[in-house]
C-alpha positions in Angstrom: 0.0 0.0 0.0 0.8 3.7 -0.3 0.0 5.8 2.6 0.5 8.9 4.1 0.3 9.1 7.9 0.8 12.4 10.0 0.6 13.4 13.6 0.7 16.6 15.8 -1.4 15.6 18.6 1.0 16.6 20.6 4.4 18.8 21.2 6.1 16.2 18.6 5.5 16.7 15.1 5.3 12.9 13.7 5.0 12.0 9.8 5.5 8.8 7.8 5.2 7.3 4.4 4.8 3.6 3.4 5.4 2.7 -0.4 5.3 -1.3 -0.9 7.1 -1.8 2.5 9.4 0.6 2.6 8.8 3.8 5.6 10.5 7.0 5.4 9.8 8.9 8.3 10.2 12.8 9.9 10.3 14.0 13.5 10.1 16.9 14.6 8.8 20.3 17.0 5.2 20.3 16.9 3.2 22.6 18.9 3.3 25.9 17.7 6.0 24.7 15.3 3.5 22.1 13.4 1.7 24.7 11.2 5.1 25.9 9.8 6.8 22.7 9.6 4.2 19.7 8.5 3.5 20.7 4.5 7.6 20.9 4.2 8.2 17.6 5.7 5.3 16.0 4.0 6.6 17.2 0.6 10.1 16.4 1.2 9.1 12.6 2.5 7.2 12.6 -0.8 9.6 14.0 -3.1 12.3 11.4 -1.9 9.8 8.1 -2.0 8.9 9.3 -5.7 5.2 9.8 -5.1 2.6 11.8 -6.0 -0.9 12.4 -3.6 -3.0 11.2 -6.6 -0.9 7.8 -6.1 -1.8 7.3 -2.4 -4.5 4.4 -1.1 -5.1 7.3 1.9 -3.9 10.1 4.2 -3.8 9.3 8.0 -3.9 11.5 10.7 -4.2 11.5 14.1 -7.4 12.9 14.7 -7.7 13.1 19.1 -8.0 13.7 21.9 -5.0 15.8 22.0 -3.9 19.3 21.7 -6.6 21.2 19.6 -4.5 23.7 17.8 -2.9 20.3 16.5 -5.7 18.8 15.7 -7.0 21.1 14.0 -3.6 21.6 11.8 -3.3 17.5 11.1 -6.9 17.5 10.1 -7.0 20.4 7.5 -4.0 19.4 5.7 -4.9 16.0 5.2 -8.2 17.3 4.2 -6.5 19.5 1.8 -3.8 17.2 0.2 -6.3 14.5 0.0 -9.3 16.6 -1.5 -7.0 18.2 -4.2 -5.7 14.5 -5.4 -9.2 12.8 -4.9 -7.6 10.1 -2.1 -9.7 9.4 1.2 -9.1 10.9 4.8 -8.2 8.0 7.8 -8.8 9.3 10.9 -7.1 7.4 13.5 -7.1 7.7 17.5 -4.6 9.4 19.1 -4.9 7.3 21.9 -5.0 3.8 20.0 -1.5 5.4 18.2 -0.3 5.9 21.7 -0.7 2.2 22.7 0.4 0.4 19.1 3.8 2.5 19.7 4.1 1.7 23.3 3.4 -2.0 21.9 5.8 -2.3 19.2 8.8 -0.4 21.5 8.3 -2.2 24.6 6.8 -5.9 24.2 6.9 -6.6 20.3 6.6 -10.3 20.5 3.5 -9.8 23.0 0.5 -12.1 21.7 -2.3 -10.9 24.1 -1.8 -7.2 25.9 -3.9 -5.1 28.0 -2.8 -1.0 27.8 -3.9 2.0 29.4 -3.3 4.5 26.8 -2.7 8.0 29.0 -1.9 11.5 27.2 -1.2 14.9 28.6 -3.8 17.0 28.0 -2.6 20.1 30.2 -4.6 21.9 32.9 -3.6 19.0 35.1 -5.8 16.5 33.4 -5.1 13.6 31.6 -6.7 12.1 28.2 -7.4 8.3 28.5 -8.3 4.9 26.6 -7.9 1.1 27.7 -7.1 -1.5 25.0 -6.7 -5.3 24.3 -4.6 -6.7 21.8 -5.1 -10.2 20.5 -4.4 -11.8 17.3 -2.9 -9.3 15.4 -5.6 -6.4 16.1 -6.7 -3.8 18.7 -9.8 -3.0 20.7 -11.0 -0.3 22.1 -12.6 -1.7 25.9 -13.9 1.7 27.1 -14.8 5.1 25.5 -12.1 7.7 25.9 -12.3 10.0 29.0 -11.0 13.3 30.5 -10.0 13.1 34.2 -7.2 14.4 36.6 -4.5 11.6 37.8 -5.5 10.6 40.9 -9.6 10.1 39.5 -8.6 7.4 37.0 -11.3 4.9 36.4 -10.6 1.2 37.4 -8.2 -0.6 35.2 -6.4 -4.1 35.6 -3.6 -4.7 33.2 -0.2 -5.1 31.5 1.2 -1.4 31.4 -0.3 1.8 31.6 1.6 4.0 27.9 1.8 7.2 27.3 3.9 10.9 28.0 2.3 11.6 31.8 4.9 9.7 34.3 7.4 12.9 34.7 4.2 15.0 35.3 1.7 13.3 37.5 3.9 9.9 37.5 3.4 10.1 41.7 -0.4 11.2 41.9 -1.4 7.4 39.5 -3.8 5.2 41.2 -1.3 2.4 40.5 1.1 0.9 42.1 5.4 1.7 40.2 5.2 -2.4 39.8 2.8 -2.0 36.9 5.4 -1.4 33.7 4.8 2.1 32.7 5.7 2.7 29.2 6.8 6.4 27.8 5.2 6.2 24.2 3.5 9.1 21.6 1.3 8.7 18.8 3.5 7.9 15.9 3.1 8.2 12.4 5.0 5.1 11.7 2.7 3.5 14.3 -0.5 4.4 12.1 1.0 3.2 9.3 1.1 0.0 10.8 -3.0 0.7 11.8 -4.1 1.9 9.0 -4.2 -1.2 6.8 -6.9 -2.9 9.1 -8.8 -0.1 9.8 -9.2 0.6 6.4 -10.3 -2.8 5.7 -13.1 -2.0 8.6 -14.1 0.9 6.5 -12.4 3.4 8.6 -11.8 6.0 5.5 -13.9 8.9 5.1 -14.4 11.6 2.5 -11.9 14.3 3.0 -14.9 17.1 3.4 -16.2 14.3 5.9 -12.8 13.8 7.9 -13.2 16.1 12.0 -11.2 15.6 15.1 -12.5 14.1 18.2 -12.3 16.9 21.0 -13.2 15.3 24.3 -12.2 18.7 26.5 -15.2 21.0 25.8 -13.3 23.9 27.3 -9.6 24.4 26.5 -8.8 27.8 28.7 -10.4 29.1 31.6 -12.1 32.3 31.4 -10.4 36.0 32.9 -13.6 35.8 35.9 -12.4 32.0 37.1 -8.7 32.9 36.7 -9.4 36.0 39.1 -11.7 33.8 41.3 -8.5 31.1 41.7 -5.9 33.8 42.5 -8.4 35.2 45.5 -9.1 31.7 47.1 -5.3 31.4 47.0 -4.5 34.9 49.1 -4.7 34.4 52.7 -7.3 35.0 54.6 -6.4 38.8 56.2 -9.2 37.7 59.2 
Protein backbone atom coordinates (compact mmCIF):
# COMPACT_ATOMS: atom_id res chain seq x y z
CA UNK A 1 0.00 0.00 0.00
CA UNK A 2 0.79 3.67 -0.35
CA UNK A 3 0.05 5.78 2.58
CA UNK A 4 0.54 8.87 4.13
CA UNK A 5 0.35 9.14 7.92
CA UNK A 6 0.80 12.41 10.01
CA UNK A 7 0.61 13.41 13.62
CA UNK A 8 0.72 16.59 15.81
CA UNK A 9 -1.39 15.60 18.59
CA UNK A 10 0.98 16.65 20.63
CA UNK A 11 4.41 18.78 21.20
CA UNK A 12 6.14 16.19 18.64
CA UNK A 13 5.49 16.74 15.09
CA UNK A 14 5.26 12.94 13.65
CA UNK A 15 4.97 12.02 9.78
CA UNK A 16 5.52 8.85 7.82
CA UNK A 17 5.20 7.32 4.43
CA UNK A 18 4.81 3.65 3.44
CA UNK A 19 5.42 2.75 -0.35
CA UNK A 20 5.35 -1.31 -0.95
CA UNK A 21 7.07 -1.84 2.48
CA UNK A 22 9.39 0.56 2.60
CA UNK A 23 8.77 3.81 5.56
CA UNK A 24 10.52 7.01 5.41
CA UNK A 25 9.80 8.91 8.34
CA UNK A 26 10.19 12.77 9.90
CA UNK A 27 10.32 13.96 13.50
CA UNK A 28 10.14 16.89 14.64
CA UNK A 29 8.83 20.28 16.98
CA UNK A 30 5.19 20.26 16.86
CA UNK A 31 3.15 22.58 18.92
CA UNK A 32 3.28 25.94 17.66
CA UNK A 33 5.99 24.73 15.28
CA UNK A 34 3.51 22.05 13.40
CA UNK A 35 1.69 24.66 11.23
CA UNK A 36 5.14 25.85 9.83
CA UNK A 37 6.82 22.71 9.65
CA UNK A 38 4.20 19.74 8.51
CA UNK A 39 3.50 20.66 4.47
CA UNK A 40 7.60 20.89 4.25
CA UNK A 41 8.19 17.64 5.75
CA UNK A 42 5.29 16.03 4.05
CA UNK A 43 6.55 17.21 0.63
CA UNK A 44 10.05 16.37 1.20
CA UNK A 45 9.12 12.61 2.45
CA UNK A 46 7.20 12.62 -0.76
CA UNK A 47 9.56 13.96 -3.07
CA UNK A 48 12.29 11.41 -1.87
CA UNK A 49 9.75 8.14 -2.04
CA UNK A 50 8.89 9.27 -5.73
CA UNK A 51 5.17 9.82 -5.06
CA UNK A 52 2.59 11.80 -6.01
CA UNK A 53 -0.87 12.40 -3.62
CA UNK A 54 -3.01 11.17 -6.55
CA UNK A 55 -0.86 7.81 -6.11
CA UNK A 56 -1.80 7.28 -2.40
CA UNK A 57 -4.55 4.45 -1.06
CA UNK A 58 -5.10 7.34 1.92
CA UNK A 59 -3.86 10.12 4.17
CA UNK A 60 -3.76 9.33 7.98
CA UNK A 61 -3.87 11.54 10.65
CA UNK A 62 -4.16 11.51 14.11
CA UNK A 63 -7.43 12.85 14.72
CA UNK A 64 -7.71 13.13 19.11
CA UNK A 65 -8.04 13.67 21.88
CA UNK A 66 -4.97 15.85 22.03
CA UNK A 67 -3.87 19.27 21.72
CA UNK A 68 -6.62 21.16 19.56
CA UNK A 69 -4.53 23.71 17.84
CA UNK A 70 -2.86 20.29 16.46
CA UNK A 71 -5.69 18.76 15.74
CA UNK A 72 -6.97 21.11 14.02
CA UNK A 73 -3.61 21.64 11.77
CA UNK A 74 -3.25 17.53 11.07
CA UNK A 75 -6.90 17.48 10.08
CA UNK A 76 -6.96 20.43 7.49
CA UNK A 77 -3.96 19.35 5.69
CA UNK A 78 -4.90 16.05 5.23
CA UNK A 79 -8.19 17.28 4.18
CA UNK A 80 -6.47 19.48 1.79
CA UNK A 81 -3.76 17.17 0.16
CA UNK A 82 -6.32 14.47 -0.02
CA UNK A 83 -9.26 16.56 -1.48
CA UNK A 84 -6.98 18.16 -4.22
CA UNK A 85 -5.73 14.54 -5.42
CA UNK A 86 -9.17 12.83 -4.89
CA UNK A 87 -7.57 10.06 -2.12
CA UNK A 88 -9.73 9.36 1.23
CA UNK A 89 -9.14 10.92 4.82
CA UNK A 90 -8.16 8.00 7.80
CA UNK A 91 -8.84 9.25 10.87
CA UNK A 92 -7.10 7.41 13.48
CA UNK A 93 -7.12 7.69 17.52
CA UNK A 94 -4.59 9.38 19.11
CA UNK A 95 -4.90 7.27 21.89
CA UNK A 96 -5.01 3.80 19.97
CA UNK A 97 -1.51 5.41 18.16
CA UNK A 98 -0.29 5.89 21.65
CA UNK A 99 -0.68 2.21 22.71
CA UNK A 100 0.41 0.37 19.07
CA UNK A 101 3.77 2.47 19.68
CA UNK A 102 4.07 1.71 23.28
CA UNK A 103 3.40 -2.03 21.85
CA UNK A 104 5.76 -2.32 19.25
CA UNK A 105 8.82 -0.38 21.48
CA UNK A 106 8.28 -2.22 24.63
CA UNK A 107 6.79 -5.90 24.18
CA UNK A 108 6.91 -6.57 20.28
CA UNK A 109 6.60 -10.26 20.54
CA UNK A 110 3.52 -9.79 22.96
CA UNK A 111 0.53 -12.07 21.72
CA UNK A 112 -2.32 -10.87 24.10
CA UNK A 113 -1.80 -7.19 25.93
CA UNK A 114 -3.95 -5.06 27.98
CA UNK A 115 -2.76 -0.98 27.81
CA UNK A 116 -3.91 2.02 29.42
CA UNK A 117 -3.31 4.49 26.81
CA UNK A 118 -2.73 7.98 28.99
CA UNK A 119 -1.90 11.53 27.20
CA UNK A 120 -1.15 14.94 28.63
CA UNK A 121 -3.85 16.98 27.98
CA UNK A 122 -2.57 20.11 30.24
CA UNK A 123 -4.56 21.85 32.90
CA UNK A 124 -3.57 19.00 35.14
CA UNK A 125 -5.85 16.55 33.45
CA UNK A 126 -5.06 13.59 31.65
CA UNK A 127 -6.70 12.08 28.24
CA UNK A 128 -7.45 8.28 28.50
CA UNK A 129 -8.33 4.86 26.60
CA UNK A 130 -7.94 1.09 27.68
CA UNK A 131 -7.08 -1.49 24.97
CA UNK A 132 -6.74 -5.30 24.25
CA UNK A 133 -4.64 -6.68 21.79
CA UNK A 134 -5.10 -10.16 20.51
CA UNK A 135 -4.43 -11.78 17.28
CA UNK A 136 -2.87 -9.25 15.36
CA UNK A 137 -5.62 -6.36 16.12
CA UNK A 138 -6.66 -3.75 18.67
CA UNK A 139 -9.78 -3.00 20.68
CA UNK A 140 -10.96 -0.28 22.11
CA UNK A 141 -12.65 -1.72 25.89
CA UNK A 142 -13.89 1.68 27.09
CA UNK A 143 -14.81 5.06 25.53
CA UNK A 144 -12.14 7.66 25.88
CA UNK A 145 -12.35 10.01 28.97
CA UNK A 146 -10.98 13.29 30.52
CA UNK A 147 -9.96 13.05 34.19
CA UNK A 148 -7.23 14.36 36.58
CA UNK A 149 -4.46 11.61 37.78
CA UNK A 150 -5.48 10.64 40.85
CA UNK A 151 -9.63 10.10 39.48
CA UNK A 152 -8.58 7.39 37.01
CA UNK A 153 -11.34 4.95 36.43
CA UNK A 154 -10.60 1.23 37.39
CA UNK A 155 -8.24 -0.63 35.19
CA UNK A 156 -6.36 -4.06 35.62
CA UNK A 157 -3.65 -4.72 33.16
CA UNK A 158 -0.20 -5.07 31.47
CA UNK A 159 1.22 -1.37 31.42
CA UNK A 160 -0.26 1.81 31.60
CA UNK A 161 1.55 4.00 27.92
CA UNK A 162 1.80 7.17 27.26
CA UNK A 163 3.91 10.93 28.01
CA UNK A 164 2.32 11.64 31.81
CA UNK A 165 4.88 9.68 34.33
CA UNK A 166 7.42 12.89 34.67
CA UNK A 167 4.22 14.96 35.30
CA UNK A 168 1.68 13.25 37.45
CA UNK A 169 3.89 9.88 37.52
CA UNK A 170 3.44 10.13 41.68
CA UNK A 171 -0.43 11.19 41.89
CA UNK A 172 -1.39 7.36 39.47
CA UNK A 173 -3.78 5.22 41.21
CA UNK A 174 -1.28 2.36 40.53
CA UNK A 175 1.13 0.85 42.09
CA UNK A 176 5.40 1.66 40.22
CA UNK A 177 5.18 -2.43 39.84
CA UNK A 178 2.82 -1.96 36.93
CA UNK A 179 5.42 -1.44 33.69
CA UNK A 180 4.81 2.11 32.70
CA UNK A 181 5.68 2.70 29.15
CA UNK A 182 6.80 6.38 27.79
CA UNK A 183 5.20 6.23 24.18
CA UNK A 184 3.48 9.07 21.58
CA UNK A 185 1.34 8.68 18.81
CA UNK A 186 3.50 7.91 15.86
CA UNK A 187 3.14 8.17 12.44
CA UNK A 188 4.95 5.13 11.74
CA UNK A 189 2.66 3.54 14.32
CA UNK A 190 -0.47 4.42 12.13
CA UNK A 191 1.02 3.23 9.33
CA UNK A 192 1.13 -0.04 10.84
CA UNK A 193 -3.00 0.73 11.81
CA UNK A 194 -4.14 1.86 9.01
CA UNK A 195 -4.16 -1.18 6.81
CA UNK A 196 -6.87 -2.90 9.14
CA UNK A 197 -8.83 -0.07 9.82
CA UNK A 198 -9.21 0.64 6.40
CA UNK A 199 -10.27 -2.83 5.69
CA UNK A 200 -13.09 -2.04 8.61
CA UNK A 201 -14.08 0.87 6.54
CA UNK A 202 -12.41 3.39 8.64
CA UNK A 203 -11.84 5.98 5.50
CA UNK A 204 -13.92 8.93 5.10
CA UNK A 205 -14.39 11.61 2.52
CA UNK A 206 -11.90 14.28 3.00
CA UNK A 207 -14.85 17.07 3.37
CA UNK A 208 -16.17 14.33 5.86
CA UNK A 209 -12.83 13.83 7.95
CA UNK A 210 -13.24 16.06 12.01
CA UNK A 211 -11.23 15.62 15.15
CA UNK A 212 -12.48 14.14 18.20
CA UNK A 213 -12.32 16.89 20.97
CA UNK A 214 -13.15 15.30 24.34
CA UNK A 215 -12.24 18.75 26.48
CA UNK A 216 -15.24 20.98 25.84
CA UNK A 217 -13.30 23.92 27.34
CA UNK A 218 -9.59 24.44 26.51
CA UNK A 219 -8.83 27.76 28.66
CA UNK A 220 -10.44 29.14 31.63
CA UNK A 221 -12.07 32.26 31.45
CA UNK A 222 -10.45 36.03 32.88
CA UNK A 223 -13.65 35.82 35.92
CA UNK A 224 -12.39 32.04 37.13
CA UNK A 225 -8.70 32.89 36.70
CA UNK A 226 -9.41 36.02 39.09
CA UNK A 227 -11.71 33.81 41.31
CA UNK A 228 -8.48 31.15 41.69
CA UNK A 229 -5.90 33.75 42.46
CA UNK A 230 -8.36 35.17 45.51
CA UNK A 231 -9.13 31.73 47.11
CA UNK A 232 -5.28 31.45 47.01
CA UNK A 233 -4.51 34.93 49.15
CA UNK A 234 -4.70 34.39 52.65
CA UNK A 235 -7.26 35.02 54.64
CA UNK A 236 -6.45 38.76 56.17
CA UNK A 237 -9.17 37.66 59.23
Amino acid sequence: MKLLALDTTTDQLSVALTRDGQVWQHQGAGAAQASVALIPAIQRLMAEAGLRYAELDAIAFGSGPGAFTGLRTACAVAQGLAYGASVPVLPVDSLLTLAEEARARHAPEAQTLRVLALLDARMDELYAAPYQYAEGRWQQQAPFGLHAPEALPAWQGDALAGNVFAAYGDRLPWPAAVHRWSALPLATAMLRLAPALLAQGGAVRAEDALPQYVRDKVAKTTEERLQERMAQQPSTR
